[in-house]
MOPAC internal coordinates of N, CA, C and O (Angstrom, degrees):
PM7 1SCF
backbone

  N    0.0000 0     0.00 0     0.00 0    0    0    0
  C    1.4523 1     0.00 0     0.00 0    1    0    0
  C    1.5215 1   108.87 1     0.00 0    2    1    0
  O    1.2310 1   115.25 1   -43.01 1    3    2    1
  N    1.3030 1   126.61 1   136.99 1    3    2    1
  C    1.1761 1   134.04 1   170.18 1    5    3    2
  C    1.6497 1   124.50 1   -75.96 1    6    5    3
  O    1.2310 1   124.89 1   -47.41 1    7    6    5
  N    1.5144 1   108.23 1   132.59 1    7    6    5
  C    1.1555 1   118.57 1   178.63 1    9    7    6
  C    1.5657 1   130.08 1   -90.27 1   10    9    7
  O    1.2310 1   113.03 1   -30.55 1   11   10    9
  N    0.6575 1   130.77 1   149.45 1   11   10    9
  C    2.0280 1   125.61 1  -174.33 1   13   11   10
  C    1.6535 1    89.64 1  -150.79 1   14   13   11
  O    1.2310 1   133.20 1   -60.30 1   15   14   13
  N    1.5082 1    92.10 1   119.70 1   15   14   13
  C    1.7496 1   104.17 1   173.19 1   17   15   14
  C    1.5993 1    97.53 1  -119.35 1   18   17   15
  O    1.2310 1   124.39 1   -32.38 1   19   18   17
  N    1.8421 1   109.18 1   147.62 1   19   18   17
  C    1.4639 1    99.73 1  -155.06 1   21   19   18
  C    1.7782 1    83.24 1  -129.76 1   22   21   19
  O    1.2310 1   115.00 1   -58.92 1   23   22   21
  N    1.3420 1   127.09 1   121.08 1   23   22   21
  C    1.4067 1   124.78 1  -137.03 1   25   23   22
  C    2.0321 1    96.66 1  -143.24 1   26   25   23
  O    1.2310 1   135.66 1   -68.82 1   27   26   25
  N    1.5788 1    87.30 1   111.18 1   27   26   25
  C    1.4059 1   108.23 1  -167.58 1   29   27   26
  C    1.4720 1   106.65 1   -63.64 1   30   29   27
  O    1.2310 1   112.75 1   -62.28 1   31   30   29
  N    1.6293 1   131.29 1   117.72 1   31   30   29
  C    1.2843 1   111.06 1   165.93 1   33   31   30
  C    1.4720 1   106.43 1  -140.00 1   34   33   31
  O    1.2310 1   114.76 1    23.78 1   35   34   33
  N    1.3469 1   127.53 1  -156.22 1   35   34   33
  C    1.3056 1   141.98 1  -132.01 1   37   35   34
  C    2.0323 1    80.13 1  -126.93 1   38   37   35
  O    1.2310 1   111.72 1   -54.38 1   39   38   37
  N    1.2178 1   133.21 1   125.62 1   39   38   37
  C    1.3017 1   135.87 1  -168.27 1   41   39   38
  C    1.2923 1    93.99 1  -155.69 1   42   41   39
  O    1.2310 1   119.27 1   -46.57 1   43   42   41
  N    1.5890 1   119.00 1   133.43 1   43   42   41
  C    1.8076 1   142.96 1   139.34 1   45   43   42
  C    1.5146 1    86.76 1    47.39 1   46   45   43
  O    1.2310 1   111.62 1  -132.41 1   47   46   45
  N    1.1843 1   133.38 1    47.59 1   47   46   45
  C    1.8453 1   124.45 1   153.49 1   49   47   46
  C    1.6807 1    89.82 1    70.16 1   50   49   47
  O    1.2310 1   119.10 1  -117.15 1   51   50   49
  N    1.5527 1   119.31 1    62.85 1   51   50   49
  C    1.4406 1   138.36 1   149.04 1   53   51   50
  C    1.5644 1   104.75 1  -171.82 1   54   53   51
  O    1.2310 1   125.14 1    47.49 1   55   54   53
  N    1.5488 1   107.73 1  -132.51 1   55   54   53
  C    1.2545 1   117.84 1  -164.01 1   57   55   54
  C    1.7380 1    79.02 1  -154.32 1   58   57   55
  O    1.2310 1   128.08 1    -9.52 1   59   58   57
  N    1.8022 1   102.04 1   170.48 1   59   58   57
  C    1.1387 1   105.50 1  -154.39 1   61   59   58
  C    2.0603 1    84.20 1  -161.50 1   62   61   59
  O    1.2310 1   121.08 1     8.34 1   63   62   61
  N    0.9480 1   115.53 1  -171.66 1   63   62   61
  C    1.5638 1   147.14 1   147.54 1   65   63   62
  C    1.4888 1   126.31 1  -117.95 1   66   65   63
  O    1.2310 1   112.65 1   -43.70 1   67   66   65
  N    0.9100 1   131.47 1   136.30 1   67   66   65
  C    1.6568 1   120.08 1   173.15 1   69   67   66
  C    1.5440 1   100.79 1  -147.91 1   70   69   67
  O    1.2310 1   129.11 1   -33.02 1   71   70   69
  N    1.4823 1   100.05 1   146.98 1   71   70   69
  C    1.6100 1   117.63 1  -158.49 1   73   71   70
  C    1.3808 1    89.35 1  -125.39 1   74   73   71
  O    1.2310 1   103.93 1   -75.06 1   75   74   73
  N    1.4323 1   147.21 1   104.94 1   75   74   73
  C    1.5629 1   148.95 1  -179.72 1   77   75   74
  C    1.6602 1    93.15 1    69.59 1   78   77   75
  O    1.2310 1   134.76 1    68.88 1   79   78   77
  N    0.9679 1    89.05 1  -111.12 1   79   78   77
  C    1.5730 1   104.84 1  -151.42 1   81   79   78
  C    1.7085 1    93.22 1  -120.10 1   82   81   79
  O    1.2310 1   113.26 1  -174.61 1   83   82   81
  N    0.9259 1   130.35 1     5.39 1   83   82   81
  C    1.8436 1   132.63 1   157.65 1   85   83   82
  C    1.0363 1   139.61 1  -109.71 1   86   85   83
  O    1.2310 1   119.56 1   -67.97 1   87   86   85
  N    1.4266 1   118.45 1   112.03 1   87   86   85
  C    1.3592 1   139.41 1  -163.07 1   89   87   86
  C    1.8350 1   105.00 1   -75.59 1   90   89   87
  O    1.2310 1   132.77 1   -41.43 1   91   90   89
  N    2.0190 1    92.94 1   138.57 1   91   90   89
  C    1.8140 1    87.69 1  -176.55 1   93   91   90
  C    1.8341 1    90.26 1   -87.94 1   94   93   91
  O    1.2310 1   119.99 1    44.13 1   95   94   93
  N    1.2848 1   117.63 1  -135.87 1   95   94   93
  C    1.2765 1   119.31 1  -147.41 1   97   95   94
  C    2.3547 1    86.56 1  -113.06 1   98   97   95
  O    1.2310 1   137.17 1   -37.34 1   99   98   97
  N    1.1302 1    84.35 1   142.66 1   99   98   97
  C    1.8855 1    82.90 1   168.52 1  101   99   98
  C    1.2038 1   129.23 1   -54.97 1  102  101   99
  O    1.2310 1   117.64 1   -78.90 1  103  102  101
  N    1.2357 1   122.10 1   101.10 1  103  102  101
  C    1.6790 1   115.28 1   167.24 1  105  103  102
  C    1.6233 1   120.99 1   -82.39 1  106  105  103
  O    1.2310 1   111.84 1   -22.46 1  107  106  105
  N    1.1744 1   132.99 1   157.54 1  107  106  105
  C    1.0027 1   129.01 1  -157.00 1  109  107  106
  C    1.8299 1   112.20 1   -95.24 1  110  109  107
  O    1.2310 1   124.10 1   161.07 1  111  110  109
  N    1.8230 1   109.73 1   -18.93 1  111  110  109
  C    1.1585 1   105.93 1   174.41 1  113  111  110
  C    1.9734 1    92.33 1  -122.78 1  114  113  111
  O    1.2310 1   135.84 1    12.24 1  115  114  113
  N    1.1204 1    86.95 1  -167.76 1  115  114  113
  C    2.0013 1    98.55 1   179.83 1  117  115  114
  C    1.4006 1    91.48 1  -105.72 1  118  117  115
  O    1.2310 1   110.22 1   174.71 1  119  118  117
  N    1.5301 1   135.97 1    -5.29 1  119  118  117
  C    1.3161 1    97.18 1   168.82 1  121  119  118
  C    1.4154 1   100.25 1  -108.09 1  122  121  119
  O    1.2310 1   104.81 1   165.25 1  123  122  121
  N    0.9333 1   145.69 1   -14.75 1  123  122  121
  C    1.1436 1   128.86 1   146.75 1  125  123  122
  C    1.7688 1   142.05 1   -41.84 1  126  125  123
  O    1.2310 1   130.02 1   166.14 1  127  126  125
  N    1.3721 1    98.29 1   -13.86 1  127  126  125
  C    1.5764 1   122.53 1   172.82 1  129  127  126
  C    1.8450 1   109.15 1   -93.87 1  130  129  127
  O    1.2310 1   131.04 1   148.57 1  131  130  129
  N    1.3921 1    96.30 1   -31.43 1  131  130  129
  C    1.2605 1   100.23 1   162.17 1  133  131  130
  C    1.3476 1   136.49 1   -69.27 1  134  133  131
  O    1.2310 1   120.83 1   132.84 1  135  134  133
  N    1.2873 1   116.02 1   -47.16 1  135  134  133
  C    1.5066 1   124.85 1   155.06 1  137  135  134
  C    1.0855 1   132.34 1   -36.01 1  138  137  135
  O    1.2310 1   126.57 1   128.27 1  139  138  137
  N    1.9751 1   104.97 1   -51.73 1  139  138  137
  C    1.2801 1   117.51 1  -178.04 1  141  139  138
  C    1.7551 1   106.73 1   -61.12 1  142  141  139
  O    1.2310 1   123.36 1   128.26 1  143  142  141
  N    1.0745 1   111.16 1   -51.74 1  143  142  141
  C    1.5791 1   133.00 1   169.83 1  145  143  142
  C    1.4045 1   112.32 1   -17.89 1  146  145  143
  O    1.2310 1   133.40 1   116.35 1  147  146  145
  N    1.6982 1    91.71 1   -63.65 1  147  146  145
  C    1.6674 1    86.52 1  -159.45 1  149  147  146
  C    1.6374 1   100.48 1   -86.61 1  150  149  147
  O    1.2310 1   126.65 1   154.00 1  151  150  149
  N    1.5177 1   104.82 1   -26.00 1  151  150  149
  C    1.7194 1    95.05 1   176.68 1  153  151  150
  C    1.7020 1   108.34 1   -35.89 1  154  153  151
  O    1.2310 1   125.41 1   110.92 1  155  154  153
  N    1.6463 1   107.20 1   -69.08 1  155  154  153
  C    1.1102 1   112.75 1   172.60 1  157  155  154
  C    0.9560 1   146.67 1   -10.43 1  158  157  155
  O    1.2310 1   132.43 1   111.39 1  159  158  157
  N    1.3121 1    93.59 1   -68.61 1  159  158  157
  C    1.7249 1   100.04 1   161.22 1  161  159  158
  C    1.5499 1   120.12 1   -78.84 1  162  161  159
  O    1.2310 1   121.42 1   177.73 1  163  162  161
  N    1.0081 1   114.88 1    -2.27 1  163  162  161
  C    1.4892 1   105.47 1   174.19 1  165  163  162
  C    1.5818 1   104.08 1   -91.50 1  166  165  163
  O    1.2310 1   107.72 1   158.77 1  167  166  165
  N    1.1797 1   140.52 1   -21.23 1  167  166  165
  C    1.3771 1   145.63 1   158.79 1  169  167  166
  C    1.3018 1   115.29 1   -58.75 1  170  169  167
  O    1.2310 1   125.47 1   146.63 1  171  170  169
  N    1.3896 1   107.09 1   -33.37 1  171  170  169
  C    1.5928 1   116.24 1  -163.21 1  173  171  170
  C    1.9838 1    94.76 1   -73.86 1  174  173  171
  O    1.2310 1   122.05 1   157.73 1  175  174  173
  N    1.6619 1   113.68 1   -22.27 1  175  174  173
  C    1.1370 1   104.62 1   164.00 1  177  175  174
  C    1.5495 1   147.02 1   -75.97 1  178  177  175
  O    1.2310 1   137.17 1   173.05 1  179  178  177
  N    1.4338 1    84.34 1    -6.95 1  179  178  177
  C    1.6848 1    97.68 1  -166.15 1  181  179  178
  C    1.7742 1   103.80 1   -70.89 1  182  181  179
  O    1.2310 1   116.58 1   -29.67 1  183  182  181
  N    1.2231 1   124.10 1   150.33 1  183  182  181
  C    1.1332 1   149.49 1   179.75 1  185  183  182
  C    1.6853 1   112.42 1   -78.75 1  186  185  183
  O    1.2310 1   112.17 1   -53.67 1  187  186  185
  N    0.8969 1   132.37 1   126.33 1  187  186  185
  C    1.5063 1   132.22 1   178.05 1  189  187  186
  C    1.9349 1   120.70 1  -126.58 1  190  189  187
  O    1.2310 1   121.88 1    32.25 1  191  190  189
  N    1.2128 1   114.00 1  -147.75 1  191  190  189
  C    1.5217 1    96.37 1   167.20 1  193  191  190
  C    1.1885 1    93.86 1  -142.07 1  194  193  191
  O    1.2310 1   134.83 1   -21.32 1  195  194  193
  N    1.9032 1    88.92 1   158.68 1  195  194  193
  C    1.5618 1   105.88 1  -175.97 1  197  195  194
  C    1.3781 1   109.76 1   -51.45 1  198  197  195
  O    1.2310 1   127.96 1   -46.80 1  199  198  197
  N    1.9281 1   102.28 1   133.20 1  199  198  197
  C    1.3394 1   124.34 1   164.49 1  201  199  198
  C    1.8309 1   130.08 1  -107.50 1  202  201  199
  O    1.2310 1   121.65 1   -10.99 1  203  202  201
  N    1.1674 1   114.46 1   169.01 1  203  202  201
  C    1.3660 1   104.75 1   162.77 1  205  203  202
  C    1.0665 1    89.23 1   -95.94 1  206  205  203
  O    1.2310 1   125.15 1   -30.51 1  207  206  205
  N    1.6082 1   107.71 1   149.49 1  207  206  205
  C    1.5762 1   123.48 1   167.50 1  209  207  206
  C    1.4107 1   133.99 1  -129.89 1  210  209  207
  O    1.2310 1   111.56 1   -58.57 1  211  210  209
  N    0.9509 1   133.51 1   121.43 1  211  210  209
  C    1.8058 1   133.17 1  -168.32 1  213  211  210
  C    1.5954 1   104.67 1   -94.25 1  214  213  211
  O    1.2310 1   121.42 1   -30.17 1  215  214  213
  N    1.4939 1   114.89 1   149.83 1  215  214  213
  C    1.5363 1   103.05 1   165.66 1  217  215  214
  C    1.2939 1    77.26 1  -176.42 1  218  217  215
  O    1.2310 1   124.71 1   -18.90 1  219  218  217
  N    1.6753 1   108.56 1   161.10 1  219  218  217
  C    1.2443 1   133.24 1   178.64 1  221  219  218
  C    1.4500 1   126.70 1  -103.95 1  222  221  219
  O    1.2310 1   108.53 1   -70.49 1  223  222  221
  N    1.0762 1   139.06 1   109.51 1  223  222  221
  C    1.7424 1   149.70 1  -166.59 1  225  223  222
  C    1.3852 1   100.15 1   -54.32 1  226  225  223
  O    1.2310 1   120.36 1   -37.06 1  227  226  225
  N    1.4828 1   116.92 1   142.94 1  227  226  225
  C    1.6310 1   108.39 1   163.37 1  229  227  226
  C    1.4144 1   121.70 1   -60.45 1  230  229  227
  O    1.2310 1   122.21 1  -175.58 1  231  230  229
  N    0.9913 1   113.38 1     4.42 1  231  230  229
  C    1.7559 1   118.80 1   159.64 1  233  231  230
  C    1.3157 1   117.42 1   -78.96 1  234  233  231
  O    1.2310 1   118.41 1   152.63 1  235  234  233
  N    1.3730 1   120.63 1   -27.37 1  235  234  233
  C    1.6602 1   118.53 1  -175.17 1  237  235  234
  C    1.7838 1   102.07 1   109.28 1  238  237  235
  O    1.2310 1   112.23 1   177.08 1  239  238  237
  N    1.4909 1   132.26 1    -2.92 1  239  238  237
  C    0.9336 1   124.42 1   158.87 1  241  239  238
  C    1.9633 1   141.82 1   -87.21 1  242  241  239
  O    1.2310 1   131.16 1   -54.77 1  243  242  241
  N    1.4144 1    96.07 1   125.23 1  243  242  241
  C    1.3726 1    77.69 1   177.34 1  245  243  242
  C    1.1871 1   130.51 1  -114.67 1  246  245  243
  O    1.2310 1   123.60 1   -16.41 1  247  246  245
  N    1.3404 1   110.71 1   163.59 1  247  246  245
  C    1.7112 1   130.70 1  -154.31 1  249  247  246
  C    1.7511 1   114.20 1  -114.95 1  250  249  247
  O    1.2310 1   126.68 1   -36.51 1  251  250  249
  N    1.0689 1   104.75 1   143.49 1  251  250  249
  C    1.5840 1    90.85 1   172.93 1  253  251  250
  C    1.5154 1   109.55 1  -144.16 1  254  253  251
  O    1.2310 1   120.63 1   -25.45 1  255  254  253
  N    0.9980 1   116.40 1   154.55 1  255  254  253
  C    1.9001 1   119.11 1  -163.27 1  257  255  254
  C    1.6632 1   117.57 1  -176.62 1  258  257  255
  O    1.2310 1   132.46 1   -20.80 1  259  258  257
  N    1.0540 1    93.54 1   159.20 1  259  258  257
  C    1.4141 1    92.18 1  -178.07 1  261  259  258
  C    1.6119 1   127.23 1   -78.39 1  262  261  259
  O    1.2310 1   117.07 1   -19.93 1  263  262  261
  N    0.9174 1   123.19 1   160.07 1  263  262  261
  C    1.8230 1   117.41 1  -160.22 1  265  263  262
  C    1.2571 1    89.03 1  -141.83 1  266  265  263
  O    1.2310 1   121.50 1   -53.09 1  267  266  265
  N    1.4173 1   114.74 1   126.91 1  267  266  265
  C    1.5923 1   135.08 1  -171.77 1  269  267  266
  C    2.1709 1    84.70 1  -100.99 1  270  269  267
  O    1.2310 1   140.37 1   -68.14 1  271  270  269
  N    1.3820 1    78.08 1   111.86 1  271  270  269
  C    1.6611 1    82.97 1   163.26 1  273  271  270
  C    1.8908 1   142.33 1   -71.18 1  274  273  271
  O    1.2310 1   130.67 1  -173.99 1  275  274  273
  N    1.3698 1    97.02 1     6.01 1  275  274  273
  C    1.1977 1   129.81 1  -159.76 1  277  275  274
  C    1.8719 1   108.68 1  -100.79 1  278  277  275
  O    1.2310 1   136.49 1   145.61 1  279  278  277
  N    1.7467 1    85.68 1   -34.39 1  279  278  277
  C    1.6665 1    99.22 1   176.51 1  281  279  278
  C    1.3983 1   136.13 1   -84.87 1  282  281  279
  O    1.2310 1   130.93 1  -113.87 1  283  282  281
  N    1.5189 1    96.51 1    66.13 1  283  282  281
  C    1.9345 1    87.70 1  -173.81 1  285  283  282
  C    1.3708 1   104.14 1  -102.19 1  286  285  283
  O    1.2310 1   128.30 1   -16.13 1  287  286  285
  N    1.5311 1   101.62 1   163.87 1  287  286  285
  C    1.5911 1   120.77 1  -178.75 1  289  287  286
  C    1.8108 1   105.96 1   -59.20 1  290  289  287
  O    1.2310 1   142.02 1     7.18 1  291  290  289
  N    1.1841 1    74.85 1  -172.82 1  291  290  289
  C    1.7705 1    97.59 1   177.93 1  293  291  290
  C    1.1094 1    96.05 1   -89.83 1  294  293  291
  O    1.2310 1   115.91 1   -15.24 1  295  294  293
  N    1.2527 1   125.37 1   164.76 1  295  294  293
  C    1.7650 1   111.15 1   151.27 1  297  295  294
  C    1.6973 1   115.66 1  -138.11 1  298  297  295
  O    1.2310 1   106.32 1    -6.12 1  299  298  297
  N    1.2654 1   143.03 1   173.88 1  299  298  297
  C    1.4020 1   125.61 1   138.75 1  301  299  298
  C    1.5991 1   103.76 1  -146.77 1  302  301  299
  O    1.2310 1   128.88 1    25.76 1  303  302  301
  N    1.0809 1   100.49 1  -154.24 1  303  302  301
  C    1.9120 1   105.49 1  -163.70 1  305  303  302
  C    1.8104 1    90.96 1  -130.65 1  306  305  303
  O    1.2310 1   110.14 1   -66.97 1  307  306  305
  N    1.1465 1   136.12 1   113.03 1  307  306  305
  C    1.2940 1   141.32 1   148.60 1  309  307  306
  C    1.5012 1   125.15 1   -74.38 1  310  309  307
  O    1.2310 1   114.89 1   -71.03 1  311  310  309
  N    1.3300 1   127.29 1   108.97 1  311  310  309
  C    1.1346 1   133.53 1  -172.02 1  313  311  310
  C    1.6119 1   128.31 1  -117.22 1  314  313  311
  O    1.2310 1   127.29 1  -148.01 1  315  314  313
  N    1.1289 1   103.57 1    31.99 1  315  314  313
  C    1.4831 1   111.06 1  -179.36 1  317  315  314
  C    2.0579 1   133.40 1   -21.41 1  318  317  315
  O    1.2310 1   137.97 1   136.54 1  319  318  317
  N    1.4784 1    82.79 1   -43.46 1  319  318  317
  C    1.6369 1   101.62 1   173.20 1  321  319  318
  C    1.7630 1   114.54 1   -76.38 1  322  321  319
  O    1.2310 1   125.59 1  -168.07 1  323  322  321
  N    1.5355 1   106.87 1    11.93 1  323  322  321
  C    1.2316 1   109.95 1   174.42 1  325  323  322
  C    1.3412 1   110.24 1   -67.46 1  326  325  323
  O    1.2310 1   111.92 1   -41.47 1  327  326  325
  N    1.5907 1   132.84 1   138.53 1  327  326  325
  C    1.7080 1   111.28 1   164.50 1  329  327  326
  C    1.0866 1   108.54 1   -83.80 1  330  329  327
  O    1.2310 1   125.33 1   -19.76 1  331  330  329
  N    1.4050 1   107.36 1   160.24 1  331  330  329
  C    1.3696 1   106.32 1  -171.75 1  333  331  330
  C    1.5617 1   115.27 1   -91.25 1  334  333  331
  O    1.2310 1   118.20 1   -17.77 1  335  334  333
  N    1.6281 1   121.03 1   162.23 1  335  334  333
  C    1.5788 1   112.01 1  -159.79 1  337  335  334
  C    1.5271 1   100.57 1   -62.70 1  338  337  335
  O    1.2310 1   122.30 1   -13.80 1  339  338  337
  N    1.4747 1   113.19 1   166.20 1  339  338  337
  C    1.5149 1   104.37 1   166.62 1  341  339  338
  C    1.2151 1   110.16 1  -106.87 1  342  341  339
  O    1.2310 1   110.63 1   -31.50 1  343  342  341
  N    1.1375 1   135.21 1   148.50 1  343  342  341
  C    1.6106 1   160.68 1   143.47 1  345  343  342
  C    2.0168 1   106.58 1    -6.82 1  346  345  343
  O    1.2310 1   121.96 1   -47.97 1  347  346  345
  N    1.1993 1   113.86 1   132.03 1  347  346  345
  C    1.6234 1    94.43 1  -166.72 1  349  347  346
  C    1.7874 1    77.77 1  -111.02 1  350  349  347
  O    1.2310 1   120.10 1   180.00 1  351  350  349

């Protein structure tokens, strides 16, 4: 099963999410990047129905196939820029 980790960072003078190497859109605080985050990934779980699907290979070729709507990743929210709790 495929995994998708959705990974809180510091983006263009805000905060952001980024999934590999693609940045979502700038939010202006980190918890607002957080939200967006975990929505995300909580959508990224929902189940849909089988589609045809097109996409292009990092070669420049494209493919098309069927997509079982049933098959979604894992997901979680990585938050590194969290502070950590303090000591009471």
């Amino acid at each position: 099963m495929a995994h998708v980790t959705y990974d809180i960072v510091e983006h263009d003078g805000g905060y952001a999410y980024k999934v590999g190497d693609v940045f979502s859109e700038t939010f202006p605080t980190h918890q607002a990047a957080l939200d967006a985050a975990t929505a995300a990934a909580q959508r990224q779980q929902l189940g849909g129905r089988d589609e045809a699907i097109q996409y292009q290979d990092s070669k420049g070729a494209w493919h098309e196939e069927q997509a079982d709507g049933g098959d979604r990743p894992e997901t979680d929210v990585e938050d590194d820029l969290a502070e950590p709790a303090q000591k009471a």
